[in-house]
C-alpha positions in Angstrom: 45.9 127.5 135.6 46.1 124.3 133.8 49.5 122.7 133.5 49.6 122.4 129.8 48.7 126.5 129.7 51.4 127.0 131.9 54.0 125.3 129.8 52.6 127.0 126.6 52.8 130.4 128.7 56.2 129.7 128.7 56.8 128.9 125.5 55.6 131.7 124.1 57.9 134.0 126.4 61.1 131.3 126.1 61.5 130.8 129.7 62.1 127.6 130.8 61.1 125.5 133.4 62.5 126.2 136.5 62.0 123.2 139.7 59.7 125.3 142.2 57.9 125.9 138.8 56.9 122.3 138.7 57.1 121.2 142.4 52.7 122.2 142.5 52.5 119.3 139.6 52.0 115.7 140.6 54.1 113.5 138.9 51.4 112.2 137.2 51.0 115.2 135.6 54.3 115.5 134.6 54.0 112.3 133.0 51.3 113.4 131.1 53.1 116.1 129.5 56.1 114.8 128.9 53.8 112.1 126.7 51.9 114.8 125.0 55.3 116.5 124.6 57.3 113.4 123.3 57.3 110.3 121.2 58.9 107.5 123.7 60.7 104.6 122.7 61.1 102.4 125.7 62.6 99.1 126.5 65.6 99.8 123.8 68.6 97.5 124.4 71.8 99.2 123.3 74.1 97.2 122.5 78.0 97.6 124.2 81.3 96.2 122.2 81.1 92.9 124.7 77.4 92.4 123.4 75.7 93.1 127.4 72.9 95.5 126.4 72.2 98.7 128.3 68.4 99.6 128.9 67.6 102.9 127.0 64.3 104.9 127.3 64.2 108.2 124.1 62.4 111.1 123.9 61.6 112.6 120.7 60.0 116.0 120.4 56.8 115.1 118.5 56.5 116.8 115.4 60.1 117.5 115.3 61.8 117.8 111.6 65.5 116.9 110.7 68.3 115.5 112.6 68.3 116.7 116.3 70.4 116.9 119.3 70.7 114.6 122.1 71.3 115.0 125.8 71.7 111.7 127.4 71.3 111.1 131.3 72.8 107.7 132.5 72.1 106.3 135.9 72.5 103.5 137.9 69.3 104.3 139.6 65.1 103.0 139.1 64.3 106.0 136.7 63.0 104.5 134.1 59.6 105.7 135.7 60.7 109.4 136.0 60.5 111.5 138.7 61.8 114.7 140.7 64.9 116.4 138.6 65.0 113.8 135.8 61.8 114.0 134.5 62.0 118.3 135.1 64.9 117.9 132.8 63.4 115.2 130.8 60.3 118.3 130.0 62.9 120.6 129.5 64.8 118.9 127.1 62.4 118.1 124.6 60.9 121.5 125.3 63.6 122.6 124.2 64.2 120.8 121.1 66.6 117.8 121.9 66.2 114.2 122.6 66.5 113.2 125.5 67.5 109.7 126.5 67.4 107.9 129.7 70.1 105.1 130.0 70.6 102.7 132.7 74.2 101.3 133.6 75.2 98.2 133.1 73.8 95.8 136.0 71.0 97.8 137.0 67.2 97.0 136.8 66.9 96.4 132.8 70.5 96.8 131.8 72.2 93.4 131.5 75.6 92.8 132.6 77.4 93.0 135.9 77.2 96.2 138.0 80.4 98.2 138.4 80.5 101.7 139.6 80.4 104.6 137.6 79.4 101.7 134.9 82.4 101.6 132.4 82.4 104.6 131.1 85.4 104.6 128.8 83.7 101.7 126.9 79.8 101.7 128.1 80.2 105.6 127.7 81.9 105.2 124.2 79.6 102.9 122.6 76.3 104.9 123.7 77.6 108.1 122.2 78.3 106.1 119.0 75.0 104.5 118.5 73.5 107.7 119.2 75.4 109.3 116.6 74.6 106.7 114.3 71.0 106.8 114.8 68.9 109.1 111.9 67.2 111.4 114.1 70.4 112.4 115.4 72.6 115.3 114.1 76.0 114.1 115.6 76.1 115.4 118.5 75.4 114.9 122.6 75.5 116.4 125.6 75.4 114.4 128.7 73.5 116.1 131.8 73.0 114.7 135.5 74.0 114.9 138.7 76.1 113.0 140.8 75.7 109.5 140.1 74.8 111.0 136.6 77.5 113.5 136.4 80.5 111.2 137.9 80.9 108.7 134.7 81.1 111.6 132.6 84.8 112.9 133.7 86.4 109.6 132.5 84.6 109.8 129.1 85.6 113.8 128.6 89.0 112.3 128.7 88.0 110.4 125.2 87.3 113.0 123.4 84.5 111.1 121.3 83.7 113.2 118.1 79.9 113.0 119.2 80.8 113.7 122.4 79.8 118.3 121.9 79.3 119.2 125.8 78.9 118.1 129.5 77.1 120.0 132.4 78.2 117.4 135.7 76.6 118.4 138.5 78.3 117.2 142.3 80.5 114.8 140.4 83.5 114.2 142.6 82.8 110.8 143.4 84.3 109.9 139.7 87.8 111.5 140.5 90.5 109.3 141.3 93.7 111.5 141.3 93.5 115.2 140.7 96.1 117.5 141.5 96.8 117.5 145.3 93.9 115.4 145.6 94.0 111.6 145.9 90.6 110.3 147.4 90.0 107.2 144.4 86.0 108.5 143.7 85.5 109.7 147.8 86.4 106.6 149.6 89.2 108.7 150.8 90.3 111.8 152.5 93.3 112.2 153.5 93.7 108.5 153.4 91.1 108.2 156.0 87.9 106.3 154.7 84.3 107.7 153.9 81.7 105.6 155.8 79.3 107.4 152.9 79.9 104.1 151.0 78.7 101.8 153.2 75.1 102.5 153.2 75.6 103.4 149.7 76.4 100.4 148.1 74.3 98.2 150.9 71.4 100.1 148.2 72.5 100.4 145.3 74.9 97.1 144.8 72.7 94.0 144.2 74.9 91.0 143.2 71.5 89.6 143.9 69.5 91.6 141.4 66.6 89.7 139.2 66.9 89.9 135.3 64.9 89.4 132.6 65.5 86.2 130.4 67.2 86.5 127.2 65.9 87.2 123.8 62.2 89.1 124.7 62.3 92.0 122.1 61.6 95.0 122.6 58.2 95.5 122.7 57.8 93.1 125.4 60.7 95.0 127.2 58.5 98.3 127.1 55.6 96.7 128.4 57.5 94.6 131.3 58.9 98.2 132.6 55.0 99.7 133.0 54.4 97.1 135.9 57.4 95.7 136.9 61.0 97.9 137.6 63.5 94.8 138.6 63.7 96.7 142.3 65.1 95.1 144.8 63.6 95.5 148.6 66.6 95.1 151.4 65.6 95.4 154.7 66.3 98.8 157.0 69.2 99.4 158.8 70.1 101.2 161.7 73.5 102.9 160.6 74.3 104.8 163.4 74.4 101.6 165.0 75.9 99.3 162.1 78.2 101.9 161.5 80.4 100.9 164.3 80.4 97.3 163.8 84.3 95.8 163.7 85.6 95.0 161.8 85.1 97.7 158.9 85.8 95.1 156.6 82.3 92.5 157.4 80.4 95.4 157.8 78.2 94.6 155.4 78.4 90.6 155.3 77.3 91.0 158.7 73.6 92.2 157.5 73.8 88.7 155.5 75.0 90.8 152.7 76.5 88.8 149.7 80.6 89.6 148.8 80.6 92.4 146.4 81.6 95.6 146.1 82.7 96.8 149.4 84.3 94.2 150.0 86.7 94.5 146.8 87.5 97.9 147.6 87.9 98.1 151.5 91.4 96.7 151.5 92.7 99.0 149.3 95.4 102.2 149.8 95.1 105.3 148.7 97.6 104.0 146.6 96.3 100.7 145.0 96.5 100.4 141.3 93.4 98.8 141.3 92.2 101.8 141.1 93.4 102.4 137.8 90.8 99.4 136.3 87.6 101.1 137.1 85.7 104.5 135.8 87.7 106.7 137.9 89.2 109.9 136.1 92.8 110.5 136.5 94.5 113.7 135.8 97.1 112.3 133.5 93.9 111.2 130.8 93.6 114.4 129.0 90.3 116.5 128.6 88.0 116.9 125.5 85.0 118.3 126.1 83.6 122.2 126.9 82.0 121.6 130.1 79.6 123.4 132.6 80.2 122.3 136.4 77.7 122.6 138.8 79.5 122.6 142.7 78.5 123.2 146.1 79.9 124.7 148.8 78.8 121.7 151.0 79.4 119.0 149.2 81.1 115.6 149.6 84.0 116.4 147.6 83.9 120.5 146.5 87.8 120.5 146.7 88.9 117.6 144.5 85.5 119.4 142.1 87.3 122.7 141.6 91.1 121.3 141.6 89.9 119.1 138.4 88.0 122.0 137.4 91.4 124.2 137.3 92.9 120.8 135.3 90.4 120.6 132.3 91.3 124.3 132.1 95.1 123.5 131.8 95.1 120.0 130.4 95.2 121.2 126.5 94.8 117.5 125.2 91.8 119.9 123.3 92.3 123.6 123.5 89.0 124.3 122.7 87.9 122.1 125.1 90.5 123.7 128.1 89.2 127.3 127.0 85.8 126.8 127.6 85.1 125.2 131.2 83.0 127.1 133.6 81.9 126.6 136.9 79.3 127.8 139.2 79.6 127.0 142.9 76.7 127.8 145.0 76.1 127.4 148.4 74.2 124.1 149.1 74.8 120.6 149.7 74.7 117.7 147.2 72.8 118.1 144.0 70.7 121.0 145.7 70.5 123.5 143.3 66.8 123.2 142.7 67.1 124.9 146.5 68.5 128.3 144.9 65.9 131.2 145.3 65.0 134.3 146.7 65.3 132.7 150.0 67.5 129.9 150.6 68.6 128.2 154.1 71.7 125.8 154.2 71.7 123.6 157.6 71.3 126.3 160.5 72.6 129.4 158.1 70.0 131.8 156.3 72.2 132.1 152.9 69.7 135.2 151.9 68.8 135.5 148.0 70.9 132.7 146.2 68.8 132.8 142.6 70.6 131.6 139.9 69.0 130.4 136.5 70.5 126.8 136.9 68.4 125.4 133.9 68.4 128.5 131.9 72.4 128.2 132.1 72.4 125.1 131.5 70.2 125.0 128.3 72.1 127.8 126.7 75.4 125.9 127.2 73.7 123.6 125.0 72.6 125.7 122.4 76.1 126.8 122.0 77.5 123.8 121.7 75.0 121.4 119.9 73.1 123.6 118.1 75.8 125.9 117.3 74.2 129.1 118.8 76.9 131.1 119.9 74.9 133.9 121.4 73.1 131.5 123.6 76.4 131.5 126.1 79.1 133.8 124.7 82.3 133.8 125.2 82.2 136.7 127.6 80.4 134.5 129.9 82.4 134.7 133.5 84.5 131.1 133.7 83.3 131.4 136.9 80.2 132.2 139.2 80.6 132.0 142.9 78.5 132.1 145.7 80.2 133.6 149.1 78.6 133.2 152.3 78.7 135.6 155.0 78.6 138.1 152.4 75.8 136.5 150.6 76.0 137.3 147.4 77.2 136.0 144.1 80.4 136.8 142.2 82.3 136.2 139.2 85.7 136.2 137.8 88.2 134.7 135.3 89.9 132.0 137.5 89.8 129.9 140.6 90.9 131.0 143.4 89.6 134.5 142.0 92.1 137.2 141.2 93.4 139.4 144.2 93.1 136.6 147.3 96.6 136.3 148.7 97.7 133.8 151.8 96.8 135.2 155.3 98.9 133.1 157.9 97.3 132.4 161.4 99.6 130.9 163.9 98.0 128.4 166.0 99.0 129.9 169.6 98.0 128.9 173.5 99.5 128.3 176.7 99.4 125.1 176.9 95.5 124.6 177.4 93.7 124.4 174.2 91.2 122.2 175.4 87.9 122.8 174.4 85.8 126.1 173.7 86.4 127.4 177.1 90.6 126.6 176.8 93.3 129.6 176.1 93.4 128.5 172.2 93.9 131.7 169.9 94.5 132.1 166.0 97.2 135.1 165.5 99.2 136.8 162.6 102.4 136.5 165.2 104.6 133.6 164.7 105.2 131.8 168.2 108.6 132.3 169.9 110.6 129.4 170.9 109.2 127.5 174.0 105.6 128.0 173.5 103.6 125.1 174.9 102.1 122.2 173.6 98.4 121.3 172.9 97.6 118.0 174.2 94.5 115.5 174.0 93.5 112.1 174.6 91.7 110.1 171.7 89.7 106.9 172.2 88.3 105.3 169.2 85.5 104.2 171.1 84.2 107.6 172.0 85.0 109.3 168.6 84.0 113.5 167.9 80.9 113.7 166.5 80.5 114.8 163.1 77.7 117.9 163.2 77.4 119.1 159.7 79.4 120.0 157.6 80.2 118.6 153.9 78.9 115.1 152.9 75.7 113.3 151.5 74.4 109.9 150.3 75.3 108.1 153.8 72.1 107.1 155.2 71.2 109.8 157.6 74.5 109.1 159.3 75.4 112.7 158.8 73.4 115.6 157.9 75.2 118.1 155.7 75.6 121.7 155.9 76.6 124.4 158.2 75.8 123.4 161.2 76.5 125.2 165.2 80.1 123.2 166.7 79.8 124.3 169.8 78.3 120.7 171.0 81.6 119.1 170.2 84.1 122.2 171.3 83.1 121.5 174.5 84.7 118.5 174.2 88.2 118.3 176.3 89.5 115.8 173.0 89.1 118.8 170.6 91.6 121.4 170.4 89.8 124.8 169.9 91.8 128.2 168.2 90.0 131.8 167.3 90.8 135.0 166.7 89.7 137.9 168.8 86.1 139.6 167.1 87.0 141.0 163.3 87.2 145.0 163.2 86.3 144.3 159.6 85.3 141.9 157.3 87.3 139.2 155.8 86.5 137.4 152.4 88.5 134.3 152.2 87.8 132.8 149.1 90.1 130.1 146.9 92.2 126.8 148.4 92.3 127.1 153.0 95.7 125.1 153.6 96.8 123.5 157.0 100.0 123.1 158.2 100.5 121.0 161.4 103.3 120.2 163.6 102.3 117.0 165.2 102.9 114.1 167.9 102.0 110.7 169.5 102.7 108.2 171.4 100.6 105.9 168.8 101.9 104.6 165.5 99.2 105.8 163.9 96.7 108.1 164.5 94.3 110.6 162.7 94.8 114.3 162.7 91.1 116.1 161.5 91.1 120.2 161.0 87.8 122.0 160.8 87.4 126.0 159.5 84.6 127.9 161.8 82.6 131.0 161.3 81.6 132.1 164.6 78.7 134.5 165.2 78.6 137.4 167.5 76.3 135.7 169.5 78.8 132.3 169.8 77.0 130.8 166.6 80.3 128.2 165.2 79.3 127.4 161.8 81.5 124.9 160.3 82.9 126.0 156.8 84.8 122.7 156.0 87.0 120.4 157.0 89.8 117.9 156.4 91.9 114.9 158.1 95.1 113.1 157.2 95.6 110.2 158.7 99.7 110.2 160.7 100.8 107.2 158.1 100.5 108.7 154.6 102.4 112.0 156.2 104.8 111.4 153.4 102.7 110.7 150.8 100.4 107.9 149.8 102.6 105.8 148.5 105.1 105.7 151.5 103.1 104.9 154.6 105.2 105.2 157.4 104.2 104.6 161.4 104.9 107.0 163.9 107.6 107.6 166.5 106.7 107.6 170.0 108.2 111.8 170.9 109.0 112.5 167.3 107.6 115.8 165.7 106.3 115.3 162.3 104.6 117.9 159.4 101.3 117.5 158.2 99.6 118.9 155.3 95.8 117.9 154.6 94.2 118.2 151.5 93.0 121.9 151.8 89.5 122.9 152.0 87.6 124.6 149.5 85.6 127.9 150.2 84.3 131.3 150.1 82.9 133.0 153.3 82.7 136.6 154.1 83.7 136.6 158.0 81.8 139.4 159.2 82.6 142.4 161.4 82.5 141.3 165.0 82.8 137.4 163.6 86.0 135.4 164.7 88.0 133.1 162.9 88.1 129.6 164.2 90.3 126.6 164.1 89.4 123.1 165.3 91.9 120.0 165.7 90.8 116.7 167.0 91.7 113.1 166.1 88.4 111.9 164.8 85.3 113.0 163.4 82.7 109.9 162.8 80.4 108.5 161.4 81.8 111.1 158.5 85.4 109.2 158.5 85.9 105.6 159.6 87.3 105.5 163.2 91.4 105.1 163.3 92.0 102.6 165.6 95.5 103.8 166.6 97.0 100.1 166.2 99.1 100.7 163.5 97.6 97.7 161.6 95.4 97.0 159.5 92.4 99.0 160.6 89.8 97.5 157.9 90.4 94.2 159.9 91.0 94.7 163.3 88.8 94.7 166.3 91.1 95.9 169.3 91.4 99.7 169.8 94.1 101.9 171.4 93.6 105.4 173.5 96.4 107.4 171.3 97.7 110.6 173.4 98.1 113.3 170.8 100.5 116.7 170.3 99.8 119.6 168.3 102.8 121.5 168.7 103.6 125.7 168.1 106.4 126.7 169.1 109.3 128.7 167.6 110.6 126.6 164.2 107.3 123.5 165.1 104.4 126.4 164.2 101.1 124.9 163.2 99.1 127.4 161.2 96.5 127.7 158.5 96.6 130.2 155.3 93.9 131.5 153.9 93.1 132.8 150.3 91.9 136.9 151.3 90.7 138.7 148.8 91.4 142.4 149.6 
């Protein structure tokens, strides 16, 4: 069947295009419909309130009539020649009825300016939606769509409530929080105060201080036909990250591949804590919230946590109670931006996930049918606020709220005598509190022979790490990694919502890293890792008092908690991991006490998890019963 009888096919029954739909179509073929499809206006310079110009392909349904709606996707990346999910949604839109418009940020390929990350979006953002708005084949209002880099500079905007400005779908967009809630990782550079190394490869592509531009004053015609043969690309040379990515120090990381001084190297030397923060795109949760909003999440993504705590925020904020009352989120149960995955039969890393189909694009259009074309029986009211995927269980639910109705802490004690150590040490998760005198868990960690990260949630870092739920056992075998489970399950257990730690601690460091991991383990010894999270010993007391540690001092730590929902299985055990590292996910602690972006010499740190009596270590989890 011919493509363009495909798309008429369904037109005629008002389904639309779904990504496994179009994956048999060549992107030349695509291109080809989208032209027969569309009017295109390339090469369009639209102009910011500091005069730099941002490079702005539009859409236009051909043979449209009247003012229509937009949806506008902003990237930092080379789309102006379409492909994969841009141009699917690119189809979609005008098949639809909408304009769509493809904007670069500023400092990238046609855009002028300097390139910033998340590209201004309280004032780049600002001034787009107003020239749309402005513009006669518009009828006032926008949606912005994308996903992650194209979902992250929209949280900063929803907090400017532009009039234009009607809804938002942000797909995998943690990387544009700053502070949320409990959550403080400044757009994923941090967990727990511990650095990403996702950034680092990251920026080595996509910051190019470097970049070539076009000269000033060719109109836009010219502009148009530059961008058919020419994209402004750079071409860097490969690089071997699992071996760059130990290079010391952090800091020349990326001088040291004859990389110019940029972005990395502005940001490397900041805390948790730095209000430097404050002067980029990043959203902060005391901005307000404007806009209805559909969130796209994944269970295995680089930031699901800080995703669902902002989530819970627009909710609450009320800076716009129509805004606050209509957020929904769906949370399924891939890794970044994978929705395109969901189907009848969808596997995550190692785990079989079973029949995950959702209508992502048929959601999403009807959210914007509601809300730009005023069709309120495209996504009622009675629409669930939220649509969950749990694993184990596999299947998906819904409810009103976040952590769903009904799930109530569980405490696990972390419990041993003495001999953690490892898959094969006397480490046991159980409901008992400890008595007084229990002994101590303790392990050795080098920073030159770090845990391996297997798995688990990340993306965008270069290979170094790939995502998902992935078997542990290689690295509980480890003597460095402190291993707790629960006898086999003689029934199920949903734990869905917020998984909180809470650790007694020691070391004869001044610093040091303490990394928790939640583990689904199999009948047949199967340890899928869930999630994870680290703190490192300094922030303890917050971010903005770093304090060393005491050499035979106890102190309380309490990571970030992880964000889940898994069905552990009848016969499955519940499993706790504690280590001090877990690289190339999180930048190596060098157990100094210094500066750890700068220094080169490294300390073995002997480390203390301690359970005993009024010092218990345990984790809660969110059961539903």
């Amino acid at each position: 069947m011919r493509f363009v009888s495909f798309l008429l096919a369904l037109t005629a029954c008002a389904s639309p295009l779904a990504a496994q739909d179009l994956s048999v179509y060549s992107a030349e073929a695509l291109d080809a419909e989208l032209a027969r499809m569309a009017t295109a206006r390339e090469g369009v310079l639209v102009p910011m309130r500091d005069g730099v110009g941002l490079s702005t392909d539009i859409y236009t349904p051909r043979g449209a009539v009247g003012p229509l709606p937009t949806i506008l996707w902003k990237t930092p990346y080379n789309e102006h020649r379409m492909r994969g999910s841009t141009l699917r949604y690119a189809i979609e839109a005008v098949h639809h009825g909408y304009v769509f418009i493809l904007q670069n940020e500023r400092g990238r390929y046609f855009s002028q300016g300097r390139y910033e990350i998340l590209g201004r979006p309280q004032t780049d953002g600002y001034d787009a939606l107003t020239w749309i708005a402005k513009q006669g084949w518009s009828n006032g209002k926008v949606g912005t769509l994308g996903c992650s880099s194209s979902a992250e500079w929209q949280l900063a905007l929803a907090a400017q409530n532009h009039p234009a400005h009607a809804a938002m779908v942000p797909m995998s967009a943690g990387a544009g929080i700053g502070k949320v809630g409990r959550f403080q990782e400044q757009g994923n550079w941090y967990t727990g105060g511990v650095p990403r190394t996702l950034f680092i490869p990251w920026l080595y592509g996509v910051d190019n201080p470097l970049r070539a531009e076009l000269p000033a004053g060719i109109d836009e015609t010219m502009r148009a036909h530059v961008e058919q043969y020419n994209d402004l690309a750079g071409n860097k040379p490969k690089v071997d990250w699992t071996h760059q990515v130990r290079h010391l120090p952090i800091d020349t990381m990326l001088t040291d591949l004859g990389e110019p001084p940029a972005t990395f190297e502005r940001f490397v030397h900041r805390t948790p804590a730095d209000p430097a923060w404050r002067e980029g795109g990043l959203y902060h949760d005391d901005m307000g919230w404007g806009v209805p909003a559909l969130w796209f999440d994944a269970w295995y993504d680089v930031s699901i946590g800080p995703n669902l705590e902002l989530f819970n925020h627009a909710r609450t904020a009320n800076t716009d109670r129509e805004a606050s009352a209509h957020q929904y989120a769906v949370i399924a149960p891939v890794t970044h931006c994978g929705y395109a995955k969901l189907g009848p039969h969808t596997v995550v890393g190692e785990r079989d996930m079973g029949d995950t189909s959702f209508d992502v694009d048929g959601t999403i259009f009807a959210f914007f049918d509601r809300w730009l074309k005023d069709d309120r029986r495209a996504f009622p009211d009675s629409t669930p606020h939220v649509r969950y995927f749990t694993m184990g269980e596999n299947r998906w639910q819904a409810g009103a709220q976040w952590p769903p109705a009904g799930a109530a802490p569980m405490r696990l004690y972390l419990r041993s005598g003495g001999h953690a150590n490892s898959l094969y040490g006397d480490g046991r998760l159980d409901a008992a509190a400890p008595p007084t005198g229990e002994q101590v868990d303790r392990f050795r960690y080098d920073p030159l022979n770090p845990v391996q990260t297997l798995g688990g949630a990340d993306c965008c870092n270069g290979g170094l790490v790939v995502p998902g739920p992935v078997d542990q056992r290689p690295v509980e075998a480890r003597s460095d990694v402190l291993v707790y489970s629960t006898e086999p399950l003689d029934k199920p257990v949903e734990v869905s919502g917020f998984v909180n730690a809470v650790l007694k601690v020691s070391s004869k460091a001044k610093d040091t890293d303490f990394a928790v991991k939640l583990v689904d383990v199999a009948p047949d010894g199967t340890a899928w890792i869930i999630g994870d999270t680290i703190l490192r010993g300094r922030y303890r007391d917050g971010f903005d008092h770093p304090r060393m540690m005491e050499p035979g001092q106890i102190y309380t730590l309490k990571p970030t908690p992880i964000a889940t929902s898994i069905r552990f299985g009848t016969g499955h055990r519940i499993r706790v991991e504690i280590t001090s590292s877990d690289f190339p996910k999180f930048e190596r602690n060098l157990n100094t006490g210094g500066d750890n972006e700068r220094g080169t010499d490294t300390l073995v740190a002997d480390n203390a998890v301690h359970h005993a009596g009024g010092d218990a270590s345990y984790i809660e989890l969110p059961v539903v019963r």
